[in-house]
Each structure stands twice: as C-alpha cells, then as structure tokens.
N, C-alpha and C positions, 0 to 999 in steps of 0.2 A: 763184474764189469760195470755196474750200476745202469742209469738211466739214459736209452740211446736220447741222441737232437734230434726229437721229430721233425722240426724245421726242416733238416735238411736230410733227415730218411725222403720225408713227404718231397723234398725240390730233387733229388735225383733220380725217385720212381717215378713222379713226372714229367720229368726229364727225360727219362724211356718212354714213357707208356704212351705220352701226348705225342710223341713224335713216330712212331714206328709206322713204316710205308709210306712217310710223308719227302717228297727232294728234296734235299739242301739246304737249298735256295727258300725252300718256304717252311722252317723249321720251326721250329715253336720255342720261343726262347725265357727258360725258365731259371728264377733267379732270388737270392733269400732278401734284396734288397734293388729298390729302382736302382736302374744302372744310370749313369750320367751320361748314356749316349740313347737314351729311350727312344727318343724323338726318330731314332734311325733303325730301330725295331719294327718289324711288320707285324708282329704277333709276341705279347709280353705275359707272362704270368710270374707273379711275385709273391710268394708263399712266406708267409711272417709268427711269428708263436704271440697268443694276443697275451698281455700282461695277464687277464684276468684267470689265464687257466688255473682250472681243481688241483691238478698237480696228482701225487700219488695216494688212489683212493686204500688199497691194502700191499704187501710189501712190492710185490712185484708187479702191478698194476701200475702204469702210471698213465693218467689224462690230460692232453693238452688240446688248447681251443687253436687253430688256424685260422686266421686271417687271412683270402689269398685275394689279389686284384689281379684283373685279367683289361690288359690293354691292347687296344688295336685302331686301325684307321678309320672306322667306322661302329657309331652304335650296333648297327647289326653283327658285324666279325668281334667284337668285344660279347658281347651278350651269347653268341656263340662258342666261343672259348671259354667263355665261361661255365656253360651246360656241358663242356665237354669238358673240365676240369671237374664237373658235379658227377658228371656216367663215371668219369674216371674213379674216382676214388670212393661212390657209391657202392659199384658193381664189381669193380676189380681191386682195389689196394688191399679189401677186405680180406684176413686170411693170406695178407702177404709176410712172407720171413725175410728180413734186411740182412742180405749176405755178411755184412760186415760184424753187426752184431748181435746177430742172431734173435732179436725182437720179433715178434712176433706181430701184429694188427688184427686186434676182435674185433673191432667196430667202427664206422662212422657214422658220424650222424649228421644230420645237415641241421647247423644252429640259425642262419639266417641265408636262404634263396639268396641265387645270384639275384642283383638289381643294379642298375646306375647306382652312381656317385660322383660325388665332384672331383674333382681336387685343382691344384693351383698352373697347374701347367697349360701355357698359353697357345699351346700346340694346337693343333685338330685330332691329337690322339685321343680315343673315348674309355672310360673306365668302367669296369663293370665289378665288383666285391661280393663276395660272398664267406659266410664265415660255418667252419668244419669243429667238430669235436670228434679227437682220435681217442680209442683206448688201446692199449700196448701193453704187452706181456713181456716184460722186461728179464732178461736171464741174469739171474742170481750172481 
C-alpha cells in the first residue's frame, strides 16, 4: 500500500478528537490549508507536512515533520487550541491505527512549543504554530 499522507491522517484524527463533546456551533475547524473564508472561523487549526521532513528512516518506518497553526479571535483562545492540539497528539494520537490504512503512530515529539507568529492577515484573528515530529509504521 506504501506510505499513508500524514498530513491528512493527522487533519482527520483531529478532526475527531479536538472536537468530541464540543456543539456545533463551537466546533473546531480543522483543515490541510487556510480556507479563504478564515476571517469567519471561530477556532481554526491548520495541519501542513514541513518540506524539511527525514522521510523514511528504515523500510516501513516513515517520518514526517508537521507544521500546524492554530487561529482564533484572541491571543489567549489561539494559544489555547493550540496546547490542546499539543495534549492531543502528545497523549492520544500515540499508539493510533488509521482505519483506512492501517498505519500505525509510535511517536510524537514536540519539535517546537506552541508560540505566536505573525502572519499577513489584516484581520483581528491571532496565530499561534507549533511544529510536531510523527513516526509511522507504515503496512507493507
């Protein structure tokens, strides 16, 4: 089957997992690229594969680096979703099997703490990044 898209293992398991018990209405909206209707999200996290990933270290091993931004109305709910993007895949993803194609997740690691960042948007939305290292047991 080769190598699953962590990108978007990682954006649908947090898709579940950031959202369960949460309304509707205050959902958490998780996505592999800024949407062009941001500005109208109340809670955004955006999961990206960084160029620089190790790739596959032996055959069925494979590592990729995650870049994810967590945006919201406020420094504080950004910075927030953002530690809640970090318990999430610190605590839980670990030891997750991706129904689809059966990958497996040994590890994460936190390569760089959530913190601000800038970016270009002239909005009052506030950005907070932080960048993940997955290892994945890839089925043959």
């Amino acid at each position: 089957m080769g190598y699953p898209l962590l990108h978007i293992m990682a954006r649908n398991w947090l898709r579940t997992d950031l959202n369960m018990g949460i309304p509707a209405k205050s959902r958490i909206r998780v996505e592999n690229k800024l949407p062009s209707n941001s500005q109208y999200t109340y809670r955004l996290v955006v999961v990206q594969t960084a160029v620089s990933s190790p790739g596959d270290t032996t055959l069925t091993l494979d590592v990729v680096d995650l870049n994810i931004d967590c945006y919201a109305g406020t420094d504080e709910m950004a910075a927030g979703l953002a530690e809640m993007v970090r318990s999430a895949l610190r605590l839980r993803f670990v030891r997750h099997i991706d129904p689809v194609s059966g990958a497996f997740i040994k590890s994460v690691e936190t390569l760089a703490r959530p913190a601000w960042a800038p970016w270009d948007d002239a909005s009052a939305i506030e950005r907070w990044t932080a960048a993940y290292r997955l290892t994945v047991h890839a089925t043959p």
